[in-house]
Backbone as CSV, one residue per row, in Angstrom:
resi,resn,N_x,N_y,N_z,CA_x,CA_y,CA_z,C_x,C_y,C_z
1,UNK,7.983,-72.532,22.315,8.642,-72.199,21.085,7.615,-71.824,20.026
2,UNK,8.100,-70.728,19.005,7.157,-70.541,18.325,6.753,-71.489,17.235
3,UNK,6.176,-71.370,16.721,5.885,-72.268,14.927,7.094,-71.945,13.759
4,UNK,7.524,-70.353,13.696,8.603,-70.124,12.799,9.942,-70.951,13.303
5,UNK,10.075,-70.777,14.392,11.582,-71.348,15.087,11.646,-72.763,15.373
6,UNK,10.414,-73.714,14.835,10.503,-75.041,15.413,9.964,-75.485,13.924
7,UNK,9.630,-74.802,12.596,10.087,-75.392,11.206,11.314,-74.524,11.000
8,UNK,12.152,-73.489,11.403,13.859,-73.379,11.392,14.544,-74.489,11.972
9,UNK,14.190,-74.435,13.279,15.007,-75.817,13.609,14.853,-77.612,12.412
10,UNK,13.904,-77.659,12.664,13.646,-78.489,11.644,14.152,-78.620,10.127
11,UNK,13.959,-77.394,9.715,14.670,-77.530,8.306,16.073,-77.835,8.405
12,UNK,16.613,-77.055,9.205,18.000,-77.183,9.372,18.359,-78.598,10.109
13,UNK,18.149,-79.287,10.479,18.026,-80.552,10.666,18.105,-81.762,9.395
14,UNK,17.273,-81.264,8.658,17.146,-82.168,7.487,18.497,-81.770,6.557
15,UNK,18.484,-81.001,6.262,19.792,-80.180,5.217,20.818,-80.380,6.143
16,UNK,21.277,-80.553,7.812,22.462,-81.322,8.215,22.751,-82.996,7.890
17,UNK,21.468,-83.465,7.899,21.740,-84.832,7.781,21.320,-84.871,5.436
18,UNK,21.130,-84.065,5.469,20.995,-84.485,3.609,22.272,-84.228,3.273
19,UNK,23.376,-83.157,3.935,24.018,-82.394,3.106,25.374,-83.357,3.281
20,UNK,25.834,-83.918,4.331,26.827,-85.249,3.750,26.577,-86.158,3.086
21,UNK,25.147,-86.806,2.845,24.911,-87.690,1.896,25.008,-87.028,0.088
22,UNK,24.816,-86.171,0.047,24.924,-84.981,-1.206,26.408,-85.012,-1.455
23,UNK,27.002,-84.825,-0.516,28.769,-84.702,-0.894,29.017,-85.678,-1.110
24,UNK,28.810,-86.539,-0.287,29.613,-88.125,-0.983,29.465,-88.496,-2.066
25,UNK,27.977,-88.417,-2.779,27.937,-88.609,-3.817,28.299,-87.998,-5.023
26,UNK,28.955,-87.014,-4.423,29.228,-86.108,-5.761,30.859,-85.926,-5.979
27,UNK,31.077,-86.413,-7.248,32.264,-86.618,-7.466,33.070,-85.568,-7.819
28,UNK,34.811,-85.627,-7.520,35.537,-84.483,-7.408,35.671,-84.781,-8.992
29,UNK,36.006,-83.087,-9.159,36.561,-83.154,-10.368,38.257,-83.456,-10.901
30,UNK,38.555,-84.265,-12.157,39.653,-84.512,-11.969,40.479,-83.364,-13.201
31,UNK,41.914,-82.938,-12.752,42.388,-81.859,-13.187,43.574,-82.628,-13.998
32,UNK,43.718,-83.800,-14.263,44.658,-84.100,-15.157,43.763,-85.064,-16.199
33,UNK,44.156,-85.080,-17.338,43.771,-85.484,-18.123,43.727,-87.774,-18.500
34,UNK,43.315,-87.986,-19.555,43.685,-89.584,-19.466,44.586,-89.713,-19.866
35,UNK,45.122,-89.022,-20.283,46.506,-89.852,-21.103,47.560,-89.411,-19.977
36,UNK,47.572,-88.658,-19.270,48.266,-87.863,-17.664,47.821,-89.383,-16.720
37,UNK,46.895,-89.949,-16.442,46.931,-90.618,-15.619,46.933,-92.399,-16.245
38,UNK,47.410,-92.492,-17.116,47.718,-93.663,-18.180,49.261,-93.915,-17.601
39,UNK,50.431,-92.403,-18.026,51.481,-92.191,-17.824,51.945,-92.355,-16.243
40,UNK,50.723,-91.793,-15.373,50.823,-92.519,-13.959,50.878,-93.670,-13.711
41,UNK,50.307,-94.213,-13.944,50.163,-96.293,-13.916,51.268,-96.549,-14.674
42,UNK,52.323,-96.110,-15.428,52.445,-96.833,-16.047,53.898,-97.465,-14.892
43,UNK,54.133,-98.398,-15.201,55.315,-98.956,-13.810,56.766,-98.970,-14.332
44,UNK,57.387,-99.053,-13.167,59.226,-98.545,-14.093,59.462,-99.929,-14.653
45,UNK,60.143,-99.938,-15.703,60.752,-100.959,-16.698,61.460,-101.957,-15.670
46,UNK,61.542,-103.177,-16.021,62.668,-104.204,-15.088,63.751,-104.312,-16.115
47,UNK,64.591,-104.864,-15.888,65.734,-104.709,-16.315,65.589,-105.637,-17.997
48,UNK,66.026,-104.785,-18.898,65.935,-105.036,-20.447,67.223,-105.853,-21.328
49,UNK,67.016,-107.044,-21.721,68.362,-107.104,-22.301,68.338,-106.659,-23.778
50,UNK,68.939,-106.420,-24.511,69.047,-105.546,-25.944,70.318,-106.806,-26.323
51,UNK,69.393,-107.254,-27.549,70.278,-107.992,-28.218,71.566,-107.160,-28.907
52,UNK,72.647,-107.786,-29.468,73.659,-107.377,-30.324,73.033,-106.897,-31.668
53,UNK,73.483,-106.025,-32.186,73.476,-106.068,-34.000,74.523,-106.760,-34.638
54,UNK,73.496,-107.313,-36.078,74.638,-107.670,-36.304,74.627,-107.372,-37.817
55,UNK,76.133,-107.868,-38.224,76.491,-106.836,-39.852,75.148,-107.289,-40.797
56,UNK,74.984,-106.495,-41.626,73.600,-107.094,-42.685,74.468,-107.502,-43.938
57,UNK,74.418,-108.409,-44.668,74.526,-108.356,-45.986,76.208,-108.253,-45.867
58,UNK,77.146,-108.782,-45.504,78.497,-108.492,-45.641,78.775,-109.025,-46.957
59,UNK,78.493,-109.246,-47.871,78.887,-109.696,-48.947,78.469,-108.426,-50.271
60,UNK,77.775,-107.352,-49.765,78.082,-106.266,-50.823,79.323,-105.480,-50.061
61,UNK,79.592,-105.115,-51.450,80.617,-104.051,-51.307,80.473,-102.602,-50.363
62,UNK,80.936,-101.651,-49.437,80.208,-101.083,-49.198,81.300,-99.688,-49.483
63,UNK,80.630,-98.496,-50.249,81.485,-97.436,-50.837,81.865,-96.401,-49.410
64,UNK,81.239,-96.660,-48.478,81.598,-95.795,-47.408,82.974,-96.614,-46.494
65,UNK,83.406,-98.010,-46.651,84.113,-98.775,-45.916,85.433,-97.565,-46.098
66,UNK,86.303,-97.897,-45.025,87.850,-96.772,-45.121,88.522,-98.054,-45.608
67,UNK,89.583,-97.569,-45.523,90.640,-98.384,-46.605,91.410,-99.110,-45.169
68,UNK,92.282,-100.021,-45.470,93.036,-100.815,-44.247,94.079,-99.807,-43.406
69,UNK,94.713,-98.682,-44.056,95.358,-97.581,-44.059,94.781,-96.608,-43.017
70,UNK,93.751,-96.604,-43.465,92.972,-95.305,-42.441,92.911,-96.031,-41.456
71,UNK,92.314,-97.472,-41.362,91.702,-98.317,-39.932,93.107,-98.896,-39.363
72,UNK,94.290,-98.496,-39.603,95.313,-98.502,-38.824,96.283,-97.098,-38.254
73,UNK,95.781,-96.493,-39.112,96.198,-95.250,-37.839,94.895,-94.860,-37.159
74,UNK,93.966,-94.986,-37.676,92.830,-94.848,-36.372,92.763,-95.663,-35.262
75,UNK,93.419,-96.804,-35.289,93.611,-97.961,-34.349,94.901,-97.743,-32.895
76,UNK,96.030,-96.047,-33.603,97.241,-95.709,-32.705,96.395,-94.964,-31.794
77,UNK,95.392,-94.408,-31.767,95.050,-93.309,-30.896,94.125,-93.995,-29.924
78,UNK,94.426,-94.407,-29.081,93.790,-95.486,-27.984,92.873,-94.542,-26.217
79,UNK,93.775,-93.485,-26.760,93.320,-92.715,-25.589,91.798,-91.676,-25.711
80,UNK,91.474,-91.260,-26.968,90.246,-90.861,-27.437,88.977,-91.467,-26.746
81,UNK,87.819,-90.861,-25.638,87.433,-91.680,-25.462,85.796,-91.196,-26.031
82,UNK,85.036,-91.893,-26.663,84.079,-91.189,-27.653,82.782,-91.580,-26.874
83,UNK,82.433,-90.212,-26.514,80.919,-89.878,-25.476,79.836,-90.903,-26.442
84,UNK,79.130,-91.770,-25.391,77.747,-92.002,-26.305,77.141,-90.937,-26.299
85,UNK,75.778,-91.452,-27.079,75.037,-90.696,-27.286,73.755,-90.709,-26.650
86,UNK,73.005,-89.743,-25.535,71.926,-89.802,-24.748,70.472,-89.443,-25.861
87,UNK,69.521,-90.250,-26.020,68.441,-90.137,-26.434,67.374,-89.979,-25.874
88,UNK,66.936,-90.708,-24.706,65.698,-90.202,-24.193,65.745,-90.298,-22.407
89,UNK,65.324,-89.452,-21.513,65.670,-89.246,-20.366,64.183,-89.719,-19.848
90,UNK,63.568,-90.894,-18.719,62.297,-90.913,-18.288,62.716,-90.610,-16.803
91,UNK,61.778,-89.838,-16.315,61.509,-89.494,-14.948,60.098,-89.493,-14.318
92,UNK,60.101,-91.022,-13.450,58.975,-91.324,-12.998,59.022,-91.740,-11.398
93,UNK,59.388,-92.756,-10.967,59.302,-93.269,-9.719,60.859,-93.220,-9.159
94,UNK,62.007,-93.225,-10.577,63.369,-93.072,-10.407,63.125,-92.775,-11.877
95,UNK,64.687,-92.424,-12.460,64.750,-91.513,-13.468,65.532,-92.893,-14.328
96,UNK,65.946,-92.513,-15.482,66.249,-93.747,-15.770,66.390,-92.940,-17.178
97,UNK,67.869,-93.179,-18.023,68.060,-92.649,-19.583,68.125,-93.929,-20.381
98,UNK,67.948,-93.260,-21.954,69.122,-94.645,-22.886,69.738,-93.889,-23.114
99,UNK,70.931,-94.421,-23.420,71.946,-93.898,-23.541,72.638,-94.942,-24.748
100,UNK,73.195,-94.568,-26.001,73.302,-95.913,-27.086,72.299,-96.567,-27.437
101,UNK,72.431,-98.309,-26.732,71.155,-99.032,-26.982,71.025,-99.565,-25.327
102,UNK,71.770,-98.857,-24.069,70.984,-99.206,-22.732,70.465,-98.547,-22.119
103,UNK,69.372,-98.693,-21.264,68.422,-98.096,-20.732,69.216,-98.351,-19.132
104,UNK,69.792,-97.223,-18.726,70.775,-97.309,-17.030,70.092,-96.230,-16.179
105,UNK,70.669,-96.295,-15.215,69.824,-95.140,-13.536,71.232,-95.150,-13.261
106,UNK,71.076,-93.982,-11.911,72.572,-93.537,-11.291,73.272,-94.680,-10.711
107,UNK,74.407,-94.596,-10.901,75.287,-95.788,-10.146,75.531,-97.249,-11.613
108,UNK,74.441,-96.796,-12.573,75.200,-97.723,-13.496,76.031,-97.600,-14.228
109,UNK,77.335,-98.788,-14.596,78.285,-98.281,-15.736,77.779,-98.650,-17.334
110,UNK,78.624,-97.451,-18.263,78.319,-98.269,-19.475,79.911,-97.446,-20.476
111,UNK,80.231,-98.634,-20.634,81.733,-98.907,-21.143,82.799,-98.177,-20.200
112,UNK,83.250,-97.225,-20.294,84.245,-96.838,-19.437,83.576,-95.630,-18.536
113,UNK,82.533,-95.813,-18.556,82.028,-94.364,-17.560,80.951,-94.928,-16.787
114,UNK,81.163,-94.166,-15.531,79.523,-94.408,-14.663,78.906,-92.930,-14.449
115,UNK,77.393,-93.381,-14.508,76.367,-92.454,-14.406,76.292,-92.073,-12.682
116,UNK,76.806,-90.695,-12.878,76.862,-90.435,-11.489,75.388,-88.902,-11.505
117,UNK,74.940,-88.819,-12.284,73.532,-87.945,-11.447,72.469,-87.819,-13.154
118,UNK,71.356,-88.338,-13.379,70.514,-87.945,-14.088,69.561,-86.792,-13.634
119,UNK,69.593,-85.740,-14.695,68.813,-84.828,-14.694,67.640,-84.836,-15.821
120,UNK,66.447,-84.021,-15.740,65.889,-83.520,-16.576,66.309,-83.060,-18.230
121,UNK,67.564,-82.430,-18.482,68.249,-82.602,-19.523,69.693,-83.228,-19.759
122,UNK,69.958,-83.878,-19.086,71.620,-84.248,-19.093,71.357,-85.310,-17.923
123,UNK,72.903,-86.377,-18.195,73.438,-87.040,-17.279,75.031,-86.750,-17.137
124,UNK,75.588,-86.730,-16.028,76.554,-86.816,-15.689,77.366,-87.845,-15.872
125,UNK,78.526,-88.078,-16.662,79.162,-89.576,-16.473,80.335,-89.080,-15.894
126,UNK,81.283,-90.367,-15.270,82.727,-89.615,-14.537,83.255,-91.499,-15.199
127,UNK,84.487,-90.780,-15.933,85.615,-91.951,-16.447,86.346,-92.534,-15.284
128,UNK,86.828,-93.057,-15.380,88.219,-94.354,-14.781,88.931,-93.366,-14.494
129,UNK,89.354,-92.472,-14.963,90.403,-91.369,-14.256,89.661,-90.843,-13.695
130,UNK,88.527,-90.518,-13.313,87.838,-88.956,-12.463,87.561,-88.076,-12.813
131,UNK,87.400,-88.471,-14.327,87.104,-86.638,-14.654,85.715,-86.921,-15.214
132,UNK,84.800,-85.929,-15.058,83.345,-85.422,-14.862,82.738,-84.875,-16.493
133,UNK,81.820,-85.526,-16.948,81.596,-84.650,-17.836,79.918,-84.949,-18.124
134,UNK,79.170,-83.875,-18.601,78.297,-84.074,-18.838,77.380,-84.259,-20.417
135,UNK,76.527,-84.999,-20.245,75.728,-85.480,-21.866,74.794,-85.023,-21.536
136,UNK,74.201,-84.011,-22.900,73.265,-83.112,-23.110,72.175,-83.699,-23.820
137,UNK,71.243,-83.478,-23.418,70.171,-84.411,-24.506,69.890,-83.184,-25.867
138,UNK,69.579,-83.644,-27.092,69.845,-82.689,-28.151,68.643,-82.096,-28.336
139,UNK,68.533,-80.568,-28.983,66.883,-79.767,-28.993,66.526,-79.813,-27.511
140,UNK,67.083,-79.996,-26.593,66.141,-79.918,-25.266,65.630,-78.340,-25.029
């Protein structure tokens, strides 16, 4: 063998055994940011209880109260059934909205409706009779 082809072999020898120790040590770069992988860790909620509110101060007068009049014919119409209101939708390991003041996933009820599909902007609720309707989250 000549002298050129037996320091080729050789070099190339060294740069096979340097060049996995070189990679290992060299770290990948990461393409999401910290506050992106903060939001990763972070773990799904366990189940929350939310206290009641309760009246403040019932002893002022209050100029917005309705009169006994109004709060008895508003009291005949029993069939009205008044959509909450969806505020914030999380989608992480399962999806999970509030909705009012509870934080529910598919298959939970809240007052006369169950959550039958959370999306990205909306949940689906379906009433006691069967009928389907959907809650829009607002500005989405």
């Amino acid at each position: 063998m000549s002298g050129k082809l037996k320091l080729s072999l050789l070099i190339l020898i060294i740069i096979s055994i340097i060049m996995p120790v070189v990679a290992y040590k060299i770290k990948v770069p990461k393409f999401i940011t910290s506050l992106e992988s903060q939001i990763l860790e972070f773990h799904e909620p366990v189940q929350m209880q939310i206290a009641l509110r309760k009246e403040f101060n019932k002893v002022l007068s209050d100029p917005f109260k309705l009169s006994e009049k109004t709060k008895i014919s508003e009291s005949k119409s029993p069939d009205i059934q008044v959509l909450p209101i969806l505020s914030m939708i999380y989608e992480g390991k399962g999806r999970y909205a509030i909705i009012g003041d509870s934080i529910i996933k598919e298959g939970d009820r809240i007052g006369d409706f169950k959550i039958i599909k959370i999306l990205k902007d909306r949940v689906l609720l379906m009433d006691k009779k069967g009928v389907q309707q959907w809650l829009k989250l607002e500005n989405y």
